[in-house]
N, C-alpha and C positions, 0 to 999 in steps of 0.2 A: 504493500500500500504506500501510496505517497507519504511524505512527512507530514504534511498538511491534512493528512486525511479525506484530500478531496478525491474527486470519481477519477480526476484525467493524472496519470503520472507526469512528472515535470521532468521532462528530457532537454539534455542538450546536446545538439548534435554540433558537430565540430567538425567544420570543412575545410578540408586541407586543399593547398592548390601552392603554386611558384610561387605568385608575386609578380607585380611589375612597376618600374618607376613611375609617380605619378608628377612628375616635373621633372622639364630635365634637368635640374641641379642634382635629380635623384640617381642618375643613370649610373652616376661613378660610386656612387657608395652600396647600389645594388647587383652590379659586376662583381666587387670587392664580395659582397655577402656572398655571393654564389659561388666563387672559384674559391672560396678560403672553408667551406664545407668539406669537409673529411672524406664526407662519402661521394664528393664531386671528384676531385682533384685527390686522387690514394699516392699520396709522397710522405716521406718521414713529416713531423710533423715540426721539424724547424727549419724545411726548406719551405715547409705552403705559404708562408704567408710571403716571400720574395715571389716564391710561381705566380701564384694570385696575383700578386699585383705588376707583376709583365704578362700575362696573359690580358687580363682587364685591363692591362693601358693598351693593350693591340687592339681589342676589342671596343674599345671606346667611342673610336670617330665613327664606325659601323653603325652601331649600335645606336649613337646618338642622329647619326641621315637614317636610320630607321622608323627609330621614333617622331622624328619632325614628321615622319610622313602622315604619321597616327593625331597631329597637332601636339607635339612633344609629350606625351605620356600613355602609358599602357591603361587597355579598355577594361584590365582582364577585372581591378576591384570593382567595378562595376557589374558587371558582369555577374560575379560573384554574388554579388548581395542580393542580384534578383533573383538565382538562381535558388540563394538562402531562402530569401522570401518565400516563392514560389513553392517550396518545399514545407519549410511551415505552414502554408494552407493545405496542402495533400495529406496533413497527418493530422481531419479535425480531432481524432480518438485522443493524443496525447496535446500536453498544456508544453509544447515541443517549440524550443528558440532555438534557431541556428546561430550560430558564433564563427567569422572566417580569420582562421590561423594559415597566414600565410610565408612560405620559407624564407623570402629574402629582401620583403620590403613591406611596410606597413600594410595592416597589419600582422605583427609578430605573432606567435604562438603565444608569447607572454601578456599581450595587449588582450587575447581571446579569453587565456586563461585566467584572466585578473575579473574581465566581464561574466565569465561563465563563473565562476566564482558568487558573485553577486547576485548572479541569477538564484544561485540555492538548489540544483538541480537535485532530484533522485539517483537519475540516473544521468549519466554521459555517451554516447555515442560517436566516435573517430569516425567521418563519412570521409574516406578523401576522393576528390575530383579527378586523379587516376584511376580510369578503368585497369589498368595491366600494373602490378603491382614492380617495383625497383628497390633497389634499396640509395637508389640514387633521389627517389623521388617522395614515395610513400614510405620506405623504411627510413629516410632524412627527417620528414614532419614528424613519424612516429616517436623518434629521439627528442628534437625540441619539445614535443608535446608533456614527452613524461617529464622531463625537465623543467617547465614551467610549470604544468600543476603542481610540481614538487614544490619548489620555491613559492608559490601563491599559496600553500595549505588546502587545496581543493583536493576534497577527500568523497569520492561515488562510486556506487559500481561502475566500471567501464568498460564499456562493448569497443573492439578495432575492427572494425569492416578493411581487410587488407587487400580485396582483392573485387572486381565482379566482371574480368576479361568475357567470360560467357554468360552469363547470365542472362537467360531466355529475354527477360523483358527490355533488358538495356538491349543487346541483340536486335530483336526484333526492332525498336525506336531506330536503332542504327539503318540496318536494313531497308523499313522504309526510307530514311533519307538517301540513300542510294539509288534505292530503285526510283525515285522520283526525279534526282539529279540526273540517272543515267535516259530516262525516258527525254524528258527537255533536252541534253545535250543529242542525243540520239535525232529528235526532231530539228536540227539545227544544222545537221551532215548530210553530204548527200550519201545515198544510200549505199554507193561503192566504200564510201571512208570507213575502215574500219575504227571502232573506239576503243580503248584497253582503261581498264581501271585501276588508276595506280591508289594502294592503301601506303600511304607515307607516315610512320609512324617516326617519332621522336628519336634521334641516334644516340649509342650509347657505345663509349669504347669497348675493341673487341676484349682485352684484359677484364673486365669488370663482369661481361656475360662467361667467360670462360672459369671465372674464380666461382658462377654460381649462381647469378642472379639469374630469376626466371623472367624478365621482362620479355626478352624475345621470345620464348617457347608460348609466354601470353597473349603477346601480340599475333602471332601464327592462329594460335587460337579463334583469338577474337575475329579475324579475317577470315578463318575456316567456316567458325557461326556463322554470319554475317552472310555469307555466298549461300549457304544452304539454308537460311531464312529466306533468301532472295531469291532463289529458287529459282532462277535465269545460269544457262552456261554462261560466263561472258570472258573475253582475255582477260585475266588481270595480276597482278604482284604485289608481293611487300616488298618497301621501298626506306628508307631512312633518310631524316634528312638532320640541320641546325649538326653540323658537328664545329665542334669549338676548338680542339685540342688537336696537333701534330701527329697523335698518336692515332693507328690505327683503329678503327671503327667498323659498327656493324655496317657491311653492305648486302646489294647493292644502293647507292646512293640516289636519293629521287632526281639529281640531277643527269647520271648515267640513263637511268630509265628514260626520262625526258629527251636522250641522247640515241636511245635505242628506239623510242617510237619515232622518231625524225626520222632516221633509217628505214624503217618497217611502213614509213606514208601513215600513222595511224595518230589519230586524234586521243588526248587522253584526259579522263576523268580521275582528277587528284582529289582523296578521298582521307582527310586528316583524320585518323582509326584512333589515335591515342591522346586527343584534346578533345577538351568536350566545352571548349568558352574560345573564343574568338580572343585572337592576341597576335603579338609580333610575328611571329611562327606560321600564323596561318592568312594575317590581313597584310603582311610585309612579303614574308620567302614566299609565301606560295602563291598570293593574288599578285607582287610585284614585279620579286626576281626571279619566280622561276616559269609567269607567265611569258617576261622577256625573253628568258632562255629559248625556251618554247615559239616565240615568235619568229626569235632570229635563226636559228637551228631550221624553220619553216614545219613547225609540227601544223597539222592542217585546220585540227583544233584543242581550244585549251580551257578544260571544265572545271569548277570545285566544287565541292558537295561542304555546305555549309554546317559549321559544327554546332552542338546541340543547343547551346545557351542554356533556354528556359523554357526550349521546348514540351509539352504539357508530358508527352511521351516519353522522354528521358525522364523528368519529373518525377512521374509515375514511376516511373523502374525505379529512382531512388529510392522513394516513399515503399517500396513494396521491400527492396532490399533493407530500409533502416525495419520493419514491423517484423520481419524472417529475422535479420540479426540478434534484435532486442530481445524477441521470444526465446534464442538460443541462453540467454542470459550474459552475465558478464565474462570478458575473456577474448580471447584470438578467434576471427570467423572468416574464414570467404563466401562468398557469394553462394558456394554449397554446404556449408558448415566445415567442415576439414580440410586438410591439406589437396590440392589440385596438380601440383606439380610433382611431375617423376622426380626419383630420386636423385639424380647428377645435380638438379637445381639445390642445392645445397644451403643458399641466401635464403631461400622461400624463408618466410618469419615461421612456419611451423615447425622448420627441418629446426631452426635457430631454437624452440620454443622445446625441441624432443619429443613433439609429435609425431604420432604412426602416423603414414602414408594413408592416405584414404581408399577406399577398395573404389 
């Protein structure tokens, strides 16, 4: 029962997600946050803060003609908060505030957990805004997370939703916007152009998926779903793209791809599989520079499938994923209750946790 004794439990859900400058004064001290992250940048830890800050000064002039393009600041808190909103109406059952804990620029996990705090919650709920679970990403916010409710005294049962790469209903939402992106863009060619679907998920050094993390094996995944919700043959890949660092990376790269249907005469439907909020990433690389690329290379055509915001249908899938999680009670949960990744994913938070494998 609530503390209150009232009918609705008082949940806080806590949505993780990157972060983005929201001025450009901010651009340099959120480069800084980002590459001086342990789980970003894996070097002894009294070289990262010189790495960080030569990678982030190379990174800087980019970064900042990026953002001018956006009116100098990231959309993503924005974004964010409606998606919070949006969310607390899909859940009239519980007396449910979202709180946005963001990794590298305001707001902080600490600024979330001060407010959730004050909220007085029963229970707590980790929603993060990665469908494909990292330790570069959701296993980063999970660490600040415990970290500041540690130091603010906020004491709840806590549910970690770590993962929902398949999940039928996130799936399906996906799906549709695919198939609806791929029908307009379809209607736009003529009939000899062939179209290929490129799913460009977020890249991540080859080192970091090699030591274990399952991001890629999730993102495969989620792509796998996603085609057989959609239930059309159609050409298509996973792709990677935003790599930051010298070092080797997953490929192929979505810029190769884009490289490869120029060759092949085919039109492509760029389909951002592992963002679910409009940001640099998807309203810069991929509506900017990689329509360019695509132009000048003479791909014949060049589509995007628009990521989910606040679509009622993602929504929905959160709202269904946060009322399945809660019910499991407190503790580690994916999107099916147990661990999801084969055993070489070693990262998975359940492998890390000494959880069985799930049959």
């Amino acid at each position: 029962m609530p503390r209150d004794g009232s009918a609705r439990p008082r949940v806080a859900i806590v949505l993780f997600n990157l972060g983005g400058p929201d001025r450009p004064e901010a651009i340099w001290p959120f480069l800084l946050n980002l590459f001086r992250d342990k789980a970003i940048l894996r070097v002894p830890f009294f070289v990262r803060p010189l790495l960080a800050w030569i990678i982030a000064r190379a990174r800087l002039r980019p970064a900042t003609a990026n953002y001018a393009l956006l009116g100098g600041r990231s959309p993503l808190l924005e974004l964010t908060e409606a998606q919070a909103r949006a969310l607390e109406a899909a859940l009239p059952e519980l007396d449910a505030k979202c709180f946005v804990a963001m990794r590298y620029w305001h707001p902080f996990s600490m600024e979330a957990a001060r407010a959730a705090k004050e909220f007085a919650p029963d229970r707590v709920l980790l929603l993060p805004l990665y469908p494909q679970y990292s330790t570069t990403s959701t296993g980063s916010s999970l660490t600040a997370w415990r970290e500041a409710a540690a130091a603010v005294g906020l004491v709840a049962p806590t549910t970690s939703l770590c993962c929902y790469h398949a999940d039928p209903a996130y799936v399906a939402a996906t799906a549709d916007r695919v198939r609806a992106a791929y029908a307009e863009a379809r209607a736009k060619l003529d009939e000899a152009t062939p179209l290929r679907v490129l799913f460009s998920a977020h890249g991540l050094p080859q080192a970091i998926v090699a030591a274990g993390d399952p991001y890629q094996f999730q993102v495969g995944r989620t792509v796998a779903a996603v085609l057989r919700a959609w239930g059309e043959t159609v050409d298509s890949c996973v792709c990677y793209q935003s790599r930051a660092t010298p070092r080797p990376w997953l490929t192929p790269s979505t810029e190769t791809e884009i490289e490869r249907a120029a060759h092949d005469g085919a039109a492509v439907l760029v389909v951002p599989i592992a963002f679910v909020s409009e940001h640099s990433e998807t309203l810069v690389e991929l509506d900017v520079e990689y329509r360019a690329l695509a132009d000048r290379l003479g791909v014949p055509g060049y589509f995007r499938v628009p990521a989910q915001n606040d679509d009622p249908a993602f929504i929905a899938a959160l709202a269904g994923l946060a009322r399945r999680v809660l019910g499991r009670g407190p503790g580690l949960s994916s999107f099916a209750g147990g661990r999801t990744c084969p055993a070489p994913h070693g990262d998975c938070p359940h492998a890390r946790a000494g959880l069985a494998l799930a049959a």
